[in-house]
Structure formats: C-alpha cells, structure tokens
SERO-4910 file (N, C-alpha, C, O; in steps of 0.05 Angstrom, whole numbers):
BEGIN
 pado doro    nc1    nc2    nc3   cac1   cac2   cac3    cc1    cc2    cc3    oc1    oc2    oc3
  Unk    A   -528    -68   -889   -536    -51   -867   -519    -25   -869   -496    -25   -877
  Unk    A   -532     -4   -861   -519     22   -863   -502     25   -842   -506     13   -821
  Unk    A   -470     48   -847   -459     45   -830   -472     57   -798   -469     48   -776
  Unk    A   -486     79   -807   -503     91   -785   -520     76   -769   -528     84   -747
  Unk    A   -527     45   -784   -547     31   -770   -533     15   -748   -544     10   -727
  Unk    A   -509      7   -755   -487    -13   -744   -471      5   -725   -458     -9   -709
  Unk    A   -466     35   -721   -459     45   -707   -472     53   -690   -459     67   -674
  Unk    A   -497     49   -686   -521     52   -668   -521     25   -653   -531     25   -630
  Unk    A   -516      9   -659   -526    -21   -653   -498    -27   -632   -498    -39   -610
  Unk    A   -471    -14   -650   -457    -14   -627   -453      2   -606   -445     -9   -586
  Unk    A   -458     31   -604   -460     47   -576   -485     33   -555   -486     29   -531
  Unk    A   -503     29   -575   -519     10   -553   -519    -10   -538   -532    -16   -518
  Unk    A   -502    -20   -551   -487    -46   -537   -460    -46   -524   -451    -67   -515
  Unk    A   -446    -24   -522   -425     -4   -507   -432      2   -488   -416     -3   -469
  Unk    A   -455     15   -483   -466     34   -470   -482     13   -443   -476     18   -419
  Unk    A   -496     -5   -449   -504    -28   -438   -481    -40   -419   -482    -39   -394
  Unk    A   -456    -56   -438   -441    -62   -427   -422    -55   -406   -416    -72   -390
  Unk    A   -407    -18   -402   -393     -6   -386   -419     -4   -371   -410     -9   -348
  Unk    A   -449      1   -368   -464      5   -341   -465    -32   -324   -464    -39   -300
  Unk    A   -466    -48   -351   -461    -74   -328   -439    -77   -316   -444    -89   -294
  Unk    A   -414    -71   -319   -382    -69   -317   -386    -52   -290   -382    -62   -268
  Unk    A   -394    -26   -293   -395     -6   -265   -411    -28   -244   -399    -36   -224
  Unk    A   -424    -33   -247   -447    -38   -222   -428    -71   -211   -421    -79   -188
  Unk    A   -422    -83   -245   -401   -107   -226   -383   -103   -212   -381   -114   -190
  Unk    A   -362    -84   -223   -340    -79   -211   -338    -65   -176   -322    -71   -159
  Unk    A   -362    -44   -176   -376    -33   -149   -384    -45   -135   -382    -36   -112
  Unk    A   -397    -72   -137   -405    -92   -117   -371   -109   -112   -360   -112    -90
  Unk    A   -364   -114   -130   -339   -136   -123   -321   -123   -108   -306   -136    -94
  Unk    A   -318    -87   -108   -300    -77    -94   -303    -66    -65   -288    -59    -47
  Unk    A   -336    -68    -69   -344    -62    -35   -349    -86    -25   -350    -90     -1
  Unk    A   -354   -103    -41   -346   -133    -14   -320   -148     -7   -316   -165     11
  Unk    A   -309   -140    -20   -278   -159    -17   -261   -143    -10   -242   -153      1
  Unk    A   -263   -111    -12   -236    -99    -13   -221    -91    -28   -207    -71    -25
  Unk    A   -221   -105    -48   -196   -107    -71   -195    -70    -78   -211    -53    -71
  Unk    A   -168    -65    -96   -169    -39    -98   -142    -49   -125   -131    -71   -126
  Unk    A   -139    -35   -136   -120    -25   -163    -91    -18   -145    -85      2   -132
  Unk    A    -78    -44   -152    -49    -41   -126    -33    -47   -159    -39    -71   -164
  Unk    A    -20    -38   -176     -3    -49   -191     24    -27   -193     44    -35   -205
  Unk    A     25     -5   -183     49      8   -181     66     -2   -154     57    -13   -134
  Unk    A     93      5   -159    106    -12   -139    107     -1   -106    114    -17    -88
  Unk    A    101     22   -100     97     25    -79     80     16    -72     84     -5    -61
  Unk    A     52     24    -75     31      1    -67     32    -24    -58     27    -34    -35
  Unk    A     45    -41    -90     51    -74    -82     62    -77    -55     53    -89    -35
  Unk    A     92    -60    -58    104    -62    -31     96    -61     -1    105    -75     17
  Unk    A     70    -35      0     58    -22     12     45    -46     25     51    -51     49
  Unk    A     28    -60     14      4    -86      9     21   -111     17      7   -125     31
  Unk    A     41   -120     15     67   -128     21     67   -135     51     58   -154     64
  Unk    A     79   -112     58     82   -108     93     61   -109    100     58   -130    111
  Unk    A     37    -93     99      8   -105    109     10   -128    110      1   -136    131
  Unk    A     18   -146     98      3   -178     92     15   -185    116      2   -206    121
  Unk    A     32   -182    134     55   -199    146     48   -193    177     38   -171    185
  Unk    A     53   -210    191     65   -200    221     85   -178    229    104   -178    213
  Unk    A     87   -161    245    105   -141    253    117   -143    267    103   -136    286
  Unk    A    146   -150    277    166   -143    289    175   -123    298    168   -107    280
  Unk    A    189   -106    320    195    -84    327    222    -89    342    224   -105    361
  Unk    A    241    -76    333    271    -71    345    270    -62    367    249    -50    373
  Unk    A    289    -64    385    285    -46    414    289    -27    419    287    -20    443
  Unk    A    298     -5    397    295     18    397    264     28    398    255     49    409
  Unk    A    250      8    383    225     20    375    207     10    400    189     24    409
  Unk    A    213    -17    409    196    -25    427    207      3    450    190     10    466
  Unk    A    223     11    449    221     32    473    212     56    479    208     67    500
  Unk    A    206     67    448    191     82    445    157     81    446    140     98    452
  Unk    A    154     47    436    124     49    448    117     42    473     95     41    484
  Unk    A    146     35    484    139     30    514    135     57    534    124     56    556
  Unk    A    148     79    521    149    109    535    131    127    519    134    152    518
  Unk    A    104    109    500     79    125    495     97    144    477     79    152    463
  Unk    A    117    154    470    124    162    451    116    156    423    114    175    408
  Unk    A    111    131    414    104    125    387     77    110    389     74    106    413
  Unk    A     57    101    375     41     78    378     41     63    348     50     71    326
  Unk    A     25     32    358     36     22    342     16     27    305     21     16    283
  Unk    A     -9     48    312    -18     66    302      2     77    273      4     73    249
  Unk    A     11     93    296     25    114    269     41     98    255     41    104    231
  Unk    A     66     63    265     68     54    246     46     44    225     53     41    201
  Unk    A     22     38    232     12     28    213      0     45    191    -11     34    172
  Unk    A      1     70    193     -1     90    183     22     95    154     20    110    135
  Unk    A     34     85    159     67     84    143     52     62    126     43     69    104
  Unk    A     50     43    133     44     23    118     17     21    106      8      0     96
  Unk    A      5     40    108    -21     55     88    -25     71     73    -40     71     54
  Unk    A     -3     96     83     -5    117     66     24    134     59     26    157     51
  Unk    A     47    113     66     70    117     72     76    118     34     64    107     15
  Unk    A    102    139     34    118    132     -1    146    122      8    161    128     26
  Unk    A    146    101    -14    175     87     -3    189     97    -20    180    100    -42
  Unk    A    227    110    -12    237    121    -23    257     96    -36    272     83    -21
  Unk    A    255     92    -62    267     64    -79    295     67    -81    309     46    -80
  Unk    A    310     99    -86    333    101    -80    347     94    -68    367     81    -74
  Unk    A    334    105    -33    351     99     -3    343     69     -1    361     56     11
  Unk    A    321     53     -9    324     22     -9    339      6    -10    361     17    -14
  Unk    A    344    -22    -10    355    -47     -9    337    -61    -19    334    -79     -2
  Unk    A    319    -66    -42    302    -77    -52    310   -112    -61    296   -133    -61
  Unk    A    337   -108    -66    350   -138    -75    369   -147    -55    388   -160    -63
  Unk    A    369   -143    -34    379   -162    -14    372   -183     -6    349   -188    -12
  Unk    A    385   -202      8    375   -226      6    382   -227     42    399   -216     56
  Unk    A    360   -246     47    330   -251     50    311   -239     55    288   -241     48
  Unk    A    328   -215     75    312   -192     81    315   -162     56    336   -150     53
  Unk    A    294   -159     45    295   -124     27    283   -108     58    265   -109     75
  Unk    A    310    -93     48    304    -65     69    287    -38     55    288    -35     31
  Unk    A    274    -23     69    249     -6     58    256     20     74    261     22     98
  Unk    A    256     44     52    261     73     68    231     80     68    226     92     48
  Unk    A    213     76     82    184     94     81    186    129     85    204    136    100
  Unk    A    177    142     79    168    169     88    139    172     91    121    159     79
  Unk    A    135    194    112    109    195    113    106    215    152    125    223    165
  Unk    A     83    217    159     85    237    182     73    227    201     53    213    198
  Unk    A     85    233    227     68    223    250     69    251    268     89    264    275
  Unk    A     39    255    275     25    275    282     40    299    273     55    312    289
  Unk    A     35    307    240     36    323    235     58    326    224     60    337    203
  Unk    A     84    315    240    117    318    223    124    299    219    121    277    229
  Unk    A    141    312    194    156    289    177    171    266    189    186    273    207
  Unk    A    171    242    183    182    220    191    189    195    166    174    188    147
  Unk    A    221    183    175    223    166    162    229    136    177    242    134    197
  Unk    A    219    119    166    215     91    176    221     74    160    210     70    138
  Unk    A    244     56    174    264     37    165    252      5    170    246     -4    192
  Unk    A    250     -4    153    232    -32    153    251    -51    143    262    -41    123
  Unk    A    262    -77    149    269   -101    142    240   -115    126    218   -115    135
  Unk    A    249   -130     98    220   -142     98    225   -169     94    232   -172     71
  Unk    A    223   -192    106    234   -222    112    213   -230    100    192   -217     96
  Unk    A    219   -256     92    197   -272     81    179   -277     97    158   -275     85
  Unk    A    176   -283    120    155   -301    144    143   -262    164    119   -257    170
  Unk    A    164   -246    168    165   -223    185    166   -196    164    174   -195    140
  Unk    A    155   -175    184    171   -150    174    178   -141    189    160   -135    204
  Unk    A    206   -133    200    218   -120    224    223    -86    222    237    -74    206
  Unk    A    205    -78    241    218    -43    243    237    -40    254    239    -38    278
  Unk    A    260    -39    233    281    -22    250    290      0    262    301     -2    285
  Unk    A    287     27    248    286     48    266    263     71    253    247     68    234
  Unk    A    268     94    268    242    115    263    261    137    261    281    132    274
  Unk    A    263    165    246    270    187    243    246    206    241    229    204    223
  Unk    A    246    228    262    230    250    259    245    270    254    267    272    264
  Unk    A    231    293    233    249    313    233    233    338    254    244    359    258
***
C-alpha cells in the first residue's frame, strides 16, 4: 500500500476519533462538573470547597456586622490565588493557606487553616 494511501486512512481515522473524543468529553463535562484541576492551586482551591467551613470570631463578627458575607469568602475559594510562599503547606494537622483575591472590588487577603474533617477561616486583610 502506498504511503499516501495509509496516510489518508489515518487522518480519517484521526479526524473521526478527536470529533468522537469532543462530543464525549462535552457531554461528561456538562453533566458531572468535572473540570481540569491538576495545578496546585486549583487542587487546593477544590480542597477547601470539598469541606465544611469554620469561622474564627473575628470573622464571625464581621459577618455579624454585615461587614463581610459568607459570599465573598466563597469567592476566595473559587477564584482566589494562594500565595505558596506566605503558606504553611506542611504543617501538621492543620496546612495553613495565604489566599489573595478581592472583595467588592479591593484587594484582600484570607487566612485559612485547612484540617482534615474542617477548614477554619482565620482572619481577613483588606487593603
């Protein structure tokens, strides 16, 4: 067989395969959710999502005086960048987490404990 014949035979069968691949992968990702989490903020990110939330009494007092809601933290934990430097990633039991990220509009940073069973907010910085 010619190479031209066999190189036809495979774009056709390339070509076939990435349009079955699109249409699977598009259905599997609008029904379940799933999304491409393998860099470490993300994981982390996906992490704290998974968990129950705790709030320190600094923070409970802020959402007790409508100052904060519990909103904009979750906002942190969606679209927040965690700074890996200012972290505690290998502490034991609890890894502590520097988030950045903004609430209404200005910059803010948010201090997270992350426990095995909990994730506790410890405090909030606005600049």
């Amino acid at each position: 067989m010619a190479f031209l014949k066999r190189l036809g035979f495979f774009l056709v069968g390339l070509s076939i395969g990435i349009v079955f691949l699109t249409f699977f992968f598009k259905k599997k990702t609008e029904e379940t959710g799933t999304s491409f989490c393998y860099f470490p903020n993300c994981r982390v990110l996906k992490d704290l999502r998974s968990k129950p939330i705790a709030y320190s009494e600094d923070i409970n007092e802020l959402l007790a005086s409508n100052k904060l809601d519990t909103l904009d933290i979750e906002t942190f934990f969606r679209d927040g960048d965690i700074d890996f430097g200012k972290s505690n990633a290998k502490a034991v039991p609890c890894r502590t987490y520097v988030i950045e990220g903004a609430i209404k509009e200005k910059k803010a940073i948010l201090e997270v404990k992350n426990c095995p069973s909990k994730v506790l907010v410890e405090r909030i910085t606005q600049f």
